[in-house]
C-alpha positions in Angstrom: 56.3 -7.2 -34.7 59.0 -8.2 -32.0 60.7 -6.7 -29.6 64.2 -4.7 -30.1 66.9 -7.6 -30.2 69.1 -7.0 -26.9 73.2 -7.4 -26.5 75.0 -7.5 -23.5 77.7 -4.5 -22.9 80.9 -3.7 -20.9 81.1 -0.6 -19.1 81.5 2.7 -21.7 84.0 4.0 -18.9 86.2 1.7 -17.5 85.7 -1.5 -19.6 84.8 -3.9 -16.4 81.6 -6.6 -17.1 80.8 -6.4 -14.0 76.9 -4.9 -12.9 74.8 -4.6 -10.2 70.9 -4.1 -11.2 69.7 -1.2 -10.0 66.0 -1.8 -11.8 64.6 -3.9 -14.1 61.4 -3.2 -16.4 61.6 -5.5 -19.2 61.3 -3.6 -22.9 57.5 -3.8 -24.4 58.2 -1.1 -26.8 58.3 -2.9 -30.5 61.6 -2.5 -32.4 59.4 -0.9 -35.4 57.6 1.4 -32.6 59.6 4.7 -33.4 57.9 6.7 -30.9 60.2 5.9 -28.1 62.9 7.9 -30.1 60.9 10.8 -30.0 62.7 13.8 -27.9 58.6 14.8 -27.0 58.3 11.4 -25.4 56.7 9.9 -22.4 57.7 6.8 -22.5 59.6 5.8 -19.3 58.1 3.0 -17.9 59.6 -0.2 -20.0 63.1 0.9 -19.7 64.7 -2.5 -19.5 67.3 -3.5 -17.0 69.5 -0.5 -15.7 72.9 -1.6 -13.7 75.8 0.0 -11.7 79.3 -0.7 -12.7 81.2 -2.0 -9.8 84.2 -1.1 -11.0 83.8 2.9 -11.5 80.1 3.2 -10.6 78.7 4.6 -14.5 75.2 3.3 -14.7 73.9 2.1 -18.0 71.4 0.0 -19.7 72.5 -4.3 -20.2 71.2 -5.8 -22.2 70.6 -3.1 -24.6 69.3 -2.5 -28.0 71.4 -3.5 -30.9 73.4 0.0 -32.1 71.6 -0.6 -35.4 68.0 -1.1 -34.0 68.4 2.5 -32.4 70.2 4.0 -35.7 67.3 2.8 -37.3 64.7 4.4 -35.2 66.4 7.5 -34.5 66.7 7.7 -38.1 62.8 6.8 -38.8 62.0 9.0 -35.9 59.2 11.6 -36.8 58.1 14.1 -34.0 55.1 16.4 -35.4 54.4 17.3 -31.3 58.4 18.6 -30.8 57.4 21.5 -33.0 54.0 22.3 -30.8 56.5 23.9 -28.4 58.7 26.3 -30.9 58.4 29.4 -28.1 59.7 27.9 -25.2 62.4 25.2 -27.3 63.7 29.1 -28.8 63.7 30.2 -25.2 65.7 27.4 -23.7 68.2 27.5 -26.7 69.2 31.1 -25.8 69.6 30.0 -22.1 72.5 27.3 -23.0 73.8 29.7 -25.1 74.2 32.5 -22.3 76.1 30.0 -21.2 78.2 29.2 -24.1 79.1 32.4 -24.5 80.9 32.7 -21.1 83.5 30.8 -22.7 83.4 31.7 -25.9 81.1 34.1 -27.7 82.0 33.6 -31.6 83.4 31.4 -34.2 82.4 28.1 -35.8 80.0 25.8 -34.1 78.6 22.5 -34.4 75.7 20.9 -32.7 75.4 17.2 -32.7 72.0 16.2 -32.6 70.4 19.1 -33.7 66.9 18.2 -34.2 64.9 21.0 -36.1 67.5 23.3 -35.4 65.8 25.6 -32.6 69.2 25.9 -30.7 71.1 26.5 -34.0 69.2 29.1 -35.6 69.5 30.9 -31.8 72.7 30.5 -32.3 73.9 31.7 -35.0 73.1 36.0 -34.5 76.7 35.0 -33.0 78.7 32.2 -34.6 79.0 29.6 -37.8 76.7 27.1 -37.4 76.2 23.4 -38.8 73.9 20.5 -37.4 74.0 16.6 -37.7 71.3 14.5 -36.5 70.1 11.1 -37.6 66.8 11.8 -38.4 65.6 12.6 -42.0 62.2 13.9 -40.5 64.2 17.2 -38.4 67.1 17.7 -40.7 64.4 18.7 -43.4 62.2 20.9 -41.0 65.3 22.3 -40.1 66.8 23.2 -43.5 62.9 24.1 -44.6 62.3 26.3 -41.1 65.3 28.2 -40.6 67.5 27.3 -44.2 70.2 25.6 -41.8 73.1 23.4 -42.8 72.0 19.9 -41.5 72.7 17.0 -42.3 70.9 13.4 -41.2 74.4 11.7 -40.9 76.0 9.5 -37.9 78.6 11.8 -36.3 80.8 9.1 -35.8 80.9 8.1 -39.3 80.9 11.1 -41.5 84.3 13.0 -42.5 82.8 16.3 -43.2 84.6 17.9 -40.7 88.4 18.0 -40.1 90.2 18.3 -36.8 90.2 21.7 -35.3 87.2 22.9 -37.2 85.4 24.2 -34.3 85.0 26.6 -31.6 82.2 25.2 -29.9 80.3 21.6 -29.9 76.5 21.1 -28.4 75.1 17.6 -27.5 71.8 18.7 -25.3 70.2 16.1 -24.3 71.8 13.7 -26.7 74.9 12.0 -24.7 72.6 9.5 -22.4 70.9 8.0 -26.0 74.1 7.3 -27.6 75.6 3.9 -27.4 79.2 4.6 -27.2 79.5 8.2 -24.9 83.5 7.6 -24.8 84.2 7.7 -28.7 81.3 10.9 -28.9 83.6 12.6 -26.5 86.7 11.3 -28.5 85.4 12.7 -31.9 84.2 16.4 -30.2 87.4 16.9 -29.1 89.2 15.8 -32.2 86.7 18.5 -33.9 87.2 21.0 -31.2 90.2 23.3 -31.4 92.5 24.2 -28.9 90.6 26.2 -26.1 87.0 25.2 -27.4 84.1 24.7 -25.8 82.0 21.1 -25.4 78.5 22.4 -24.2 76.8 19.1 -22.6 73.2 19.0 -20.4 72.0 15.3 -20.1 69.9 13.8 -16.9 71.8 13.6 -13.6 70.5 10.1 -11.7 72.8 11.5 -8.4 70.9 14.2 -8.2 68.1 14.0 -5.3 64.8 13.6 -7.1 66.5 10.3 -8.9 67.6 9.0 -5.7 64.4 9.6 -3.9 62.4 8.5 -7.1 64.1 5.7 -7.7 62.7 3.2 -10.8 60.0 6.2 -11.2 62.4 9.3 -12.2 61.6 10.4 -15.0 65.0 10.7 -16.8 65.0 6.5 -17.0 63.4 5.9 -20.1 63.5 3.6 -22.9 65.5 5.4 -25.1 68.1 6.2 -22.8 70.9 4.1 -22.2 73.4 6.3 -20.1 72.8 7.8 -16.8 75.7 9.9 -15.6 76.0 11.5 -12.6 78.8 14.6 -12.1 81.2 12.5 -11.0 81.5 9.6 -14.2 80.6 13.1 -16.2 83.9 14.7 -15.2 85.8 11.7 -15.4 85.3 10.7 -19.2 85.5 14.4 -20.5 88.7 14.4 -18.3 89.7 10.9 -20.5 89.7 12.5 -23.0 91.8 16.1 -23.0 88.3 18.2 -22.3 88.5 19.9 -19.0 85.0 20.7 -17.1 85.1 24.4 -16.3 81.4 24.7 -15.3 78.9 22.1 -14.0 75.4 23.0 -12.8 71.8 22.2 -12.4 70.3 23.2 -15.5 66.1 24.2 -15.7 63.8 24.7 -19.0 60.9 27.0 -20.1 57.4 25.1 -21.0 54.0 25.8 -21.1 51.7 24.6 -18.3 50.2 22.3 -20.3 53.3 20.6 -21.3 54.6 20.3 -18.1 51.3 18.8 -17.1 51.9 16.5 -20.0 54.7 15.3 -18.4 53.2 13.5 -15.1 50.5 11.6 -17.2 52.5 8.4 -16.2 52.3 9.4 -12.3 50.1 8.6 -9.9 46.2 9.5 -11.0 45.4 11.7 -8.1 48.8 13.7 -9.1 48.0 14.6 -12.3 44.4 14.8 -12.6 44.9 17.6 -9.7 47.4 19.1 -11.5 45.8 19.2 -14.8 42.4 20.6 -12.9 44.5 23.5 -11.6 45.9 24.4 -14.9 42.5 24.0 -16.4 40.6 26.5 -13.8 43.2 28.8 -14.0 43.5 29.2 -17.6 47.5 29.2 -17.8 47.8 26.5 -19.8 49.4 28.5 -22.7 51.5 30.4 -20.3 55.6 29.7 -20.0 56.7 28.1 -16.7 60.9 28.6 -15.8 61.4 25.1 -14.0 64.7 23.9 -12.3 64.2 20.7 -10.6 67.8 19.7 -10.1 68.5 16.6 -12.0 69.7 18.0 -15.4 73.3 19.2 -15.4 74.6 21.6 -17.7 77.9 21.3 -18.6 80.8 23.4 -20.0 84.4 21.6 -20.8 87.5 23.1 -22.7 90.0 21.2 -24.8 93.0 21.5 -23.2 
């Protein structure tokens, strides 16, 4: 097995070659080792080097992996776990779609990287839906689950879709693993029609817990390779004819135990603690609403 092979990037945003490292944790993941694809993942401790762009100040991963190395394991990707949470993923798909629908509450929609369709099959009580995602493994849970129109193709490849053919677009936590955020913007508003929606959330390293935890937040992660904060946010959907009309923290719903899940990585004393609590208490199975301020949520219209 070897590790991913890396290549050197310019800036997605303005173009410049010119990075300051912010951190540096060389990759230990294997290239074959899908698991770092997984959207149930705790992986964020080999993240590789992370750098500011001194030009415009978007922060990104360089060196990277190779596009095809993380087409190929996004496509191989097979997350059994993702499904352990069904309640609370159905619960948080109706909360970006409260917020959809402030902006437009029917019509055709599309969400790019659907996974196995929890936000889709929310979705459509109220609109058209289709899905794309890359991997085989969640377009057939999707289409076996809730008889969805999926399809495990690369958005920027496929021509199933003609300009104008929707009123809505979702990427939820989707634009941060893609390696070329600029043309994804590009081809959602070539898809969107006139007045439609974008519907973005994705991790937001200026927000305070990413400043204060520094090479430890837990939105820098192996399989990430943007980190947008609401500034380089609103200047590429600007770049490209989408106009932000709302941009806010955004929280989830989880059971205890998952968020518990979550700070095996952190200092011992923190979660065995934790993890006691949860235990003695019994609320493990219960649904926790948490907010903690570095998610954004994000609607744009095409202008």
């Amino acid at each position: 097995m070897s590790l991913p092979l890396l290549e050197d990037v310019a800036c997605n945003l303005c173009g410049s070659r010119g990075g300051r490292a912010l951190f540096d944790r060389p990759y230990t993941a294997r290239a074959e080792d899908s698991a770092v694809f997984a959207a149930t993942t705790d992986e964020f401790q080999d993240y590789g080097r992370i750098v500011r762009c001194l030009d415009c100040g978007l922060v990104y991963t360089n060196p990277r992996p190779s596009a095809a190395c993380l087409a190929e394991g996004y496509g191989a990707c097979v997350d059994e776990s993702y499904l352990a949470e069904s309640s609370s993923r159905s619960i948080n798909a109706h909360l970006s779609l409260r917020t959809i629908k402030r902006f437009v509450g029917s019509g055709r929609l599309l969400e790019i990287g659907c996974a196995t369709g929890y936000f889709l099959n929310a979705a459509r009580a109220d609109f058209d839906v289709a899905g794309l995602d890359l991997s085989q493994w969640a377009c057939e849970v999707a289409r076996r689950r809730f008889r969805l129109d999926v399809y495990a193709e690369d958005f920027l490849r496929t021509t199933r879709f003609p300009a104008g053919s929707f009123d809505a677009i979702a990427l939820i936590d989707v634009i941060e693993h893609l390696t070329d955020p600029k043309a994804a913007l590009a081809r959602a508003a070539e898809w969107l029609r006139p007045g439609g929606v974008l519907y973005l959330v994705t991790p937001d390293i200026g927000s305070l817990s990413a400043r204060l935890l520094r090479g430890y937040w837990w939105g820098l992660r192996p399989a990430h390779i943007y980190y947008f904060d609401r500034s380089s946010m609103r200047r590429m959907l600007r770049d490209h004819g989408l106009e932000p009309v709302l941009v806010k923290s955004f929280g989830r719903i989880f059971s205890y135990a998952y968020w518990v899940s979550r700070l095996r990585h952190y200092p011992r004393p923190v979660h065995a603690s934790v993890s006691a609590a949860v235990r003695w208490l019994d609320i493990g199975d219960k649904l926790l609403y948490l907010d903690t301020r570095d998610s954004m949520e994000i609607c744009a219209v095409k202008r």
